[in-house]
Backbone as a printed PyTorch tensor [residue, N CA C, xyz], in Angstrom:
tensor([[[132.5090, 117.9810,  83.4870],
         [133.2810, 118.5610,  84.5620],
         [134.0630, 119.7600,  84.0540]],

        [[134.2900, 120.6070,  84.9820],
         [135.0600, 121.8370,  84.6480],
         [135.8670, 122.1720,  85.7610]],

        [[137.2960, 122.7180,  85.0800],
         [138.2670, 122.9110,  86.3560],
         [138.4760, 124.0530,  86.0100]],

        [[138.7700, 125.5900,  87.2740],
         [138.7040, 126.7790,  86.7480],
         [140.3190, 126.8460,  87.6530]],

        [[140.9950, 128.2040,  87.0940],
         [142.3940, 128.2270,  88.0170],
         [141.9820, 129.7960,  87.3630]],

        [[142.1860, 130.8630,  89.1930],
         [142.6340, 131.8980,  88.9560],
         [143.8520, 132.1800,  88.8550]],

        [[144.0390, 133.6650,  88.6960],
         [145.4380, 134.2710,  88.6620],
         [145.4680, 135.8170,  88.5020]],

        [[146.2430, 136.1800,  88.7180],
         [146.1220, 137.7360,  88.6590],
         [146.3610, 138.3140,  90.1190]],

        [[145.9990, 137.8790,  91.1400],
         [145.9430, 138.2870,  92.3740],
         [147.2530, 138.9270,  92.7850]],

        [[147.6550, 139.9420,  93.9890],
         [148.3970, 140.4800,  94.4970],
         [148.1860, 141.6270,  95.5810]],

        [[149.4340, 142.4520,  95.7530],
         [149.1690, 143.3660,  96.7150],
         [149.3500, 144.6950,  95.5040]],

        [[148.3620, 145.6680,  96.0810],
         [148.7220, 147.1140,  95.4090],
         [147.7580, 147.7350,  96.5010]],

        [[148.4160, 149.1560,  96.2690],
         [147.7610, 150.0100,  96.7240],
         [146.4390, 150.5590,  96.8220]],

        [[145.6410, 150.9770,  97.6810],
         [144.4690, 151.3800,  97.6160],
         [144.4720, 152.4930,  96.1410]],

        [[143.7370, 152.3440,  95.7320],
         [143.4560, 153.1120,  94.4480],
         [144.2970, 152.8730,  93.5990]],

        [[145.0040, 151.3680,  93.3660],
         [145.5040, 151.1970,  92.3120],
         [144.1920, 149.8670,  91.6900]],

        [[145.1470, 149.1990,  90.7540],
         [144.2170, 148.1120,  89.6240],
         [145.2890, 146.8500,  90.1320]],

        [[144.0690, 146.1130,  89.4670],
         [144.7530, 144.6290,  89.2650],
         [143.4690, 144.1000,  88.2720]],

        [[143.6490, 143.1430,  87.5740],
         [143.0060, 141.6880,  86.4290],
         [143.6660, 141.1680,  86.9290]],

        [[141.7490, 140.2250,  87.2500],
         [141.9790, 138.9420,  87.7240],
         [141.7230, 137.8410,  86.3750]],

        [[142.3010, 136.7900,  86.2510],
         [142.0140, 135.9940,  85.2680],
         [141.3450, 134.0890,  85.6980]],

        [[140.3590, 133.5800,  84.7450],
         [139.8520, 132.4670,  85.7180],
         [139.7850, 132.0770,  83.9830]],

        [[140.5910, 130.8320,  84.0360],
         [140.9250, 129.8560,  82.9160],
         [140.2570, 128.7330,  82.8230]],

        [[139.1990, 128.3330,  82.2630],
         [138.6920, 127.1700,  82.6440],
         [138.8560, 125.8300,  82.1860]],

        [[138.8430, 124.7140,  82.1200],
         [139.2660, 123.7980,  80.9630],
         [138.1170, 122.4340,  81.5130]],

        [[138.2270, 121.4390,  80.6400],
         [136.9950, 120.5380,  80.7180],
         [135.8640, 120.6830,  79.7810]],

        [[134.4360, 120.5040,  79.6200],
         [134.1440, 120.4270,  79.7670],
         [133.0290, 121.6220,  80.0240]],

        [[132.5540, 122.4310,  79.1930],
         [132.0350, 123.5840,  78.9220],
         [130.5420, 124.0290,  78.3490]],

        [[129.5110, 124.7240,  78.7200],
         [128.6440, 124.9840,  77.9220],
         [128.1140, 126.6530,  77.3050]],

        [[127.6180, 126.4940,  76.4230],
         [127.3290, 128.0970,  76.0800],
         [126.2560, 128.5940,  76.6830]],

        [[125.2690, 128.0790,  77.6240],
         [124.5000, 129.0300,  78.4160],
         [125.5360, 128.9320,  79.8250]],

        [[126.4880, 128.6790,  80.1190],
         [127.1560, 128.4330,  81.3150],
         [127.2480, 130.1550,  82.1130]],

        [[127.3070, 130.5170,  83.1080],
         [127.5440, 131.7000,  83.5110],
         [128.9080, 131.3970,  84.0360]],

        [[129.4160, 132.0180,  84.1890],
         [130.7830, 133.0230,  85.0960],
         [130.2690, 133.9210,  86.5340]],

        [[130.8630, 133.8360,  87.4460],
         [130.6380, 134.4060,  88.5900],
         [132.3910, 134.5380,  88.9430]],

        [[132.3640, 135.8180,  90.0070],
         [133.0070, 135.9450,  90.7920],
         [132.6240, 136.1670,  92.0860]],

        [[133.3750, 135.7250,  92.7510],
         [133.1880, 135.9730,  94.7480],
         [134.4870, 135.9590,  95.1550]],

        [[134.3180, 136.9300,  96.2860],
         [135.6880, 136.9820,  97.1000],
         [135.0380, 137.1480,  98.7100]],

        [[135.5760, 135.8240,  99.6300],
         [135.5730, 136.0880, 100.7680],
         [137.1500, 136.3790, 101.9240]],

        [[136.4840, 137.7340, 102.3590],
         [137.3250, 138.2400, 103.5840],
         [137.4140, 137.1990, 104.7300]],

        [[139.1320, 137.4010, 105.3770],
         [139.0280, 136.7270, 106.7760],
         [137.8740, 136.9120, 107.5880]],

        [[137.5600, 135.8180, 108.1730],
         [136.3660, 135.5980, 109.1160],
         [135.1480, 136.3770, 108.6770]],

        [[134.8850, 136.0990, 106.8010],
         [133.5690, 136.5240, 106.5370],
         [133.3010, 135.4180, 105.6760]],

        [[132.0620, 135.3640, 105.3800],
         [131.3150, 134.5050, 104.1470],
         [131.9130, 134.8880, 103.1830]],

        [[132.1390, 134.1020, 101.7350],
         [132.0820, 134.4760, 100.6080],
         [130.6240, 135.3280,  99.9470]],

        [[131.4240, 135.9480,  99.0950],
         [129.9780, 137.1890,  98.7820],
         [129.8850, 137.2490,  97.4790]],

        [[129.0340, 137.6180,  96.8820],
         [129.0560, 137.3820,  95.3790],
         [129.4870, 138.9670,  95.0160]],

        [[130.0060, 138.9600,  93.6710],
         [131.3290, 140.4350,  93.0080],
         [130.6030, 140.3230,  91.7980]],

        [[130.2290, 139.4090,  90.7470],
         [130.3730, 140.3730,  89.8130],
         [129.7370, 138.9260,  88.5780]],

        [[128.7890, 138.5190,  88.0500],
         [128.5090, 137.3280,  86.5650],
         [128.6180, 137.9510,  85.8130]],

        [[128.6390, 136.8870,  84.5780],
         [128.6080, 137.0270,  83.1270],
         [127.9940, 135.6770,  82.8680]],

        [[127.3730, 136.1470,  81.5920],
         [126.5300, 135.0390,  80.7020],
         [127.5850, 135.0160,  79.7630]],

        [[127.4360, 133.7260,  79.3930],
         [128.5430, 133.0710,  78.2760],
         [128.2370, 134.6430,  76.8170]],

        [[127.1770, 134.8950,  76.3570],
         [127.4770, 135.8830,  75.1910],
         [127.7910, 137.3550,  75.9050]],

        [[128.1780, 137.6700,  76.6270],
         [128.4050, 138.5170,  77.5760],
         [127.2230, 139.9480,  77.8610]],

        [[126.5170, 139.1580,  78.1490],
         [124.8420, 139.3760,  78.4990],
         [124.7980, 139.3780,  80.0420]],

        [[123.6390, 139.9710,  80.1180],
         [122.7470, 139.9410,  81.6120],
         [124.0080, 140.2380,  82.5690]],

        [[125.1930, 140.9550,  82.6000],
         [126.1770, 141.3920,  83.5580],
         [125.5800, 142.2330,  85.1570]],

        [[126.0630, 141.4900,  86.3130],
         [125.2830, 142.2790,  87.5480],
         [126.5440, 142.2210,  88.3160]],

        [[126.5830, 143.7010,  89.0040],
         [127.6140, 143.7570,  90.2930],
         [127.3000, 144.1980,  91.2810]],

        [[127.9920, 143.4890,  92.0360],
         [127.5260, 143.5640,  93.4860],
         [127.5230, 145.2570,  94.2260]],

        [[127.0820, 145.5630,  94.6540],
         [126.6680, 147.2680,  94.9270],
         [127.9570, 147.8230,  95.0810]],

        [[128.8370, 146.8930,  96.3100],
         [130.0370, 147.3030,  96.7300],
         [131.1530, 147.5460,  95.5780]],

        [[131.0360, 146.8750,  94.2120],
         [131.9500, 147.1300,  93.0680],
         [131.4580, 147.7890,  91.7160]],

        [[130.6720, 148.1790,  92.0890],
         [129.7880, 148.8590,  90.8840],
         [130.8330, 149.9760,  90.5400]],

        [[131.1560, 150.4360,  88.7720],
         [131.6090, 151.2580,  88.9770],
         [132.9900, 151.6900,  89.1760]],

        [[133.2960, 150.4630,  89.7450],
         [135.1190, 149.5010,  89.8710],
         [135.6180, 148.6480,  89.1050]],

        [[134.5410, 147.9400,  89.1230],
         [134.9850, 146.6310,  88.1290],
         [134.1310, 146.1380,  87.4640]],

        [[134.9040, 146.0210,  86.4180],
         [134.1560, 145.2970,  85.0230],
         [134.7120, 143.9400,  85.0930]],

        [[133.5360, 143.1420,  84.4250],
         [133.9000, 141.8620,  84.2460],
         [133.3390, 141.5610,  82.8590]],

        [[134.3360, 140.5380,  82.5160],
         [134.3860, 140.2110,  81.0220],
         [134.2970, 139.0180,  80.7790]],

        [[135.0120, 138.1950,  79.0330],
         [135.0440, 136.4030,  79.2160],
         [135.3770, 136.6140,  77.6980]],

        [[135.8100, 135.6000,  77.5950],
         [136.7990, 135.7700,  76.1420],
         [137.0860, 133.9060,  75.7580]],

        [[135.8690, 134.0520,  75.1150],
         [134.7450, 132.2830,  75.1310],
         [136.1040, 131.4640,  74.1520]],

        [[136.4780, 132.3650,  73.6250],
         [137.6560, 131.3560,  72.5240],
         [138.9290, 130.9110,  73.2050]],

        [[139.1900, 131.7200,  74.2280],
         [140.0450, 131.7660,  75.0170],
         [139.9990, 130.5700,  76.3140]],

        [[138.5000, 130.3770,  76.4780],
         [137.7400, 129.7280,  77.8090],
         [138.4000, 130.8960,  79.0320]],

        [[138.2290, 131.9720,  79.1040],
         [139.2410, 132.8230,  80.4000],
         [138.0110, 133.9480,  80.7420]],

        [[137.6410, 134.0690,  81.6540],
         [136.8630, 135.2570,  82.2180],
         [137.9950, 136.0840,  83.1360]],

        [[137.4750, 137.4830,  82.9580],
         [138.3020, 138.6130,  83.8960],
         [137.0580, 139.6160,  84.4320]],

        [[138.2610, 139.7510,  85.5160],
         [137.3430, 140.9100,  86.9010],
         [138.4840, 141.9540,  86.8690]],

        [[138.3120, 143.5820,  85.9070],
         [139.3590, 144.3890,  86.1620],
         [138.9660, 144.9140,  86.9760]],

        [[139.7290, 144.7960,  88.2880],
         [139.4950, 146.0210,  89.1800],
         [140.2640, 147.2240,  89.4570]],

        [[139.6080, 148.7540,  89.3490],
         [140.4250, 149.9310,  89.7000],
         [139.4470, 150.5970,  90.6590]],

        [[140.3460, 151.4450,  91.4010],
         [140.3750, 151.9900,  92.7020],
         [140.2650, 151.3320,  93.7430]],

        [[140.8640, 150.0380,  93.7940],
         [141.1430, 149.3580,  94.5060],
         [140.7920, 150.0970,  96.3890]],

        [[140.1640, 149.5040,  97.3630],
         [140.1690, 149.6860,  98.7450],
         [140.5250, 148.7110,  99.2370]],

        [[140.8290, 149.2280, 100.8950],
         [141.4020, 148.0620, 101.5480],
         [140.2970, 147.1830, 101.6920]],

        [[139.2300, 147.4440, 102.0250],
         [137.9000, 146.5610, 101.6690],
         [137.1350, 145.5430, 101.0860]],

        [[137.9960, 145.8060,  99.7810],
         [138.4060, 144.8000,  98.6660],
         [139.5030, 143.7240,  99.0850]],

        [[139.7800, 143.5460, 100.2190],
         [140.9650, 142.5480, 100.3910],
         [140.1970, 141.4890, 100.7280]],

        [[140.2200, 140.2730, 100.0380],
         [139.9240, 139.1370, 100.0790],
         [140.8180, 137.9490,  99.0460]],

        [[139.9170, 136.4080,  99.1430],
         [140.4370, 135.8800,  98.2120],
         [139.4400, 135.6720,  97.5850]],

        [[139.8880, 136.0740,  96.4450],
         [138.9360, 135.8260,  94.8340],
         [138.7380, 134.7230,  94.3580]],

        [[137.1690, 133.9960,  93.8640],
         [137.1200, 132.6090,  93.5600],
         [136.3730, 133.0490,  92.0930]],

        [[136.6670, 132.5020,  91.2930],
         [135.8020, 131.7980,  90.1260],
         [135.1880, 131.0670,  90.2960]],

        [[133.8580, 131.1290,  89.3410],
         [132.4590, 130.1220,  89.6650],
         [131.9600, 129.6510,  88.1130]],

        [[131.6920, 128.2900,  88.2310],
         [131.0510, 128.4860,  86.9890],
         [129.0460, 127.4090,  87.4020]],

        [[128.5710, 128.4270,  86.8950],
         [127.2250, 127.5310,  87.2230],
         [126.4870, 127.5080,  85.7070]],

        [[125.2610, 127.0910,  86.1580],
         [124.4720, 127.0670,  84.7520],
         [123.6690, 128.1530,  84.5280]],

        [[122.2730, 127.9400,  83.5060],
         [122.0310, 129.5270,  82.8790],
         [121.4470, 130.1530,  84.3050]],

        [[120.6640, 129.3920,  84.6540],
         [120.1690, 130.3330,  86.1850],
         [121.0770, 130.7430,  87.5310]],

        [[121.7800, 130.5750,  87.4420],
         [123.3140, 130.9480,  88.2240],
         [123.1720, 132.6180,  88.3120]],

        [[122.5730, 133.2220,  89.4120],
         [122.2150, 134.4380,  89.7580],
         [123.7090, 134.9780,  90.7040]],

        [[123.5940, 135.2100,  92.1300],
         [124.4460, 135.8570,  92.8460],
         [124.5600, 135.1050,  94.3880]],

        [[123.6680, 133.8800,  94.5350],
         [124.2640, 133.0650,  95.5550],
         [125.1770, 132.0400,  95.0870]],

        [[126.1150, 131.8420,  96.1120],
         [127.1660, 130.9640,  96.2370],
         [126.7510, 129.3950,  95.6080]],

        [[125.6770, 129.3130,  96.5800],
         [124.9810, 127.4720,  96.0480],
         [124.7570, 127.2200,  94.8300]],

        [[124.4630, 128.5340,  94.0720],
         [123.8740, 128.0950,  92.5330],
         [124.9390, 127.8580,  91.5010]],

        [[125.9020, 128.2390,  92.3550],
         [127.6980, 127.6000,  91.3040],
         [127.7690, 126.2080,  91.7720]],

        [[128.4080, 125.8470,  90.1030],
         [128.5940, 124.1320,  90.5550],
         [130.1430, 123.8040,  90.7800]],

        [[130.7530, 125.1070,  90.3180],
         [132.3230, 125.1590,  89.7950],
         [132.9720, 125.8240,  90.4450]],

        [[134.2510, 125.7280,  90.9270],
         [134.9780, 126.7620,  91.5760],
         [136.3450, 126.6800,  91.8490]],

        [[137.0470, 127.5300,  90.7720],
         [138.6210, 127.5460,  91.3790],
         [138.9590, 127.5620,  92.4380]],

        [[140.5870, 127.7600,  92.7550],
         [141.2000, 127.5930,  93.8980],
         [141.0940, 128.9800,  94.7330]],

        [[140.7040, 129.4750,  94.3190],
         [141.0470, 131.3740,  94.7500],
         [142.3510, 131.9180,  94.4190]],

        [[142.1630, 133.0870,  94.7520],
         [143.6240, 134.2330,  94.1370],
         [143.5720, 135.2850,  95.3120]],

        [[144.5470, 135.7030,  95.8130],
         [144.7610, 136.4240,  97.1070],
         [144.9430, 138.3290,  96.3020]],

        [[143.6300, 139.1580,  96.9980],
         [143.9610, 140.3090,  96.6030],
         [144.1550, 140.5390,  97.6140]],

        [[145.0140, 141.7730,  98.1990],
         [145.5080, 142.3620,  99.2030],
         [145.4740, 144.4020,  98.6820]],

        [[145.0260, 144.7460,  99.3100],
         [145.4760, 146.4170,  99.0080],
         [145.3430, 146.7270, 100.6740]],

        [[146.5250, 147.6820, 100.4080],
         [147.0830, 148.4660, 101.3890],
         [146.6460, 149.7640, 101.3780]],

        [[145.9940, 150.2100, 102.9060],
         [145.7580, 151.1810, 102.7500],
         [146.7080, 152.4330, 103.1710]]])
């Protein structure tokens, strides 16, 4: 079992930054992936941004390409999503995912998932 807790979340301005941070504890493996998703009011959750445990095979979603990097810091157990140039577009709540090695960019293929973290930017 694995329990993930984000953090980092807040309000800033359109075209500012925020790191997000997703801590995991339990119960861990080294082909495990990392995912992020953030779903908007009255939308689906959408997939943002994996990582492979050696920080391999990295894919982002079209809409953050370019914005945000995502990382993982295996000694630490903590993955991060830095995001800059923040849009109002980007306002959702941010979830951590953790699935196994085939854990691509749908939601179902995570087995794991924090509580979410509230980004907000103002436009």
């Amino acid at each position: 079992q694995v329990q993930l807790v984000e953090s980092g979340g807040g309000l800033v301005q359109a075209g500012g930054s925020l790191r997000l941070s997703c801590t995991a504890s339990g119960r861990t493996f080294s082909s495990s992936i990392m995912g992020w998703f953030r779903q908007a009011p009255g939308k689906e959750r959408e997939f943002v941004a994996r990582i492979a445990w050696g920080g391999t095979n990295i894919n982002y979603a079209d809409s953050v390409k370019g914005r945000f990097t995502i990382s993982r810091d295996n000694a630490k157990k903590t993955g991060y999503l830095q995001m800059n140039n923040l849009k109002p577009e980007d306002t959702a709540v941010y979830y951590c995912a953790i699935g196994g090695s085939l854990s691509r960019t749908a939601r179902y293929e995570y087995d794991y998932w924090g509580q979410g973290t509230q980004v907000t930017v103002a436009s």
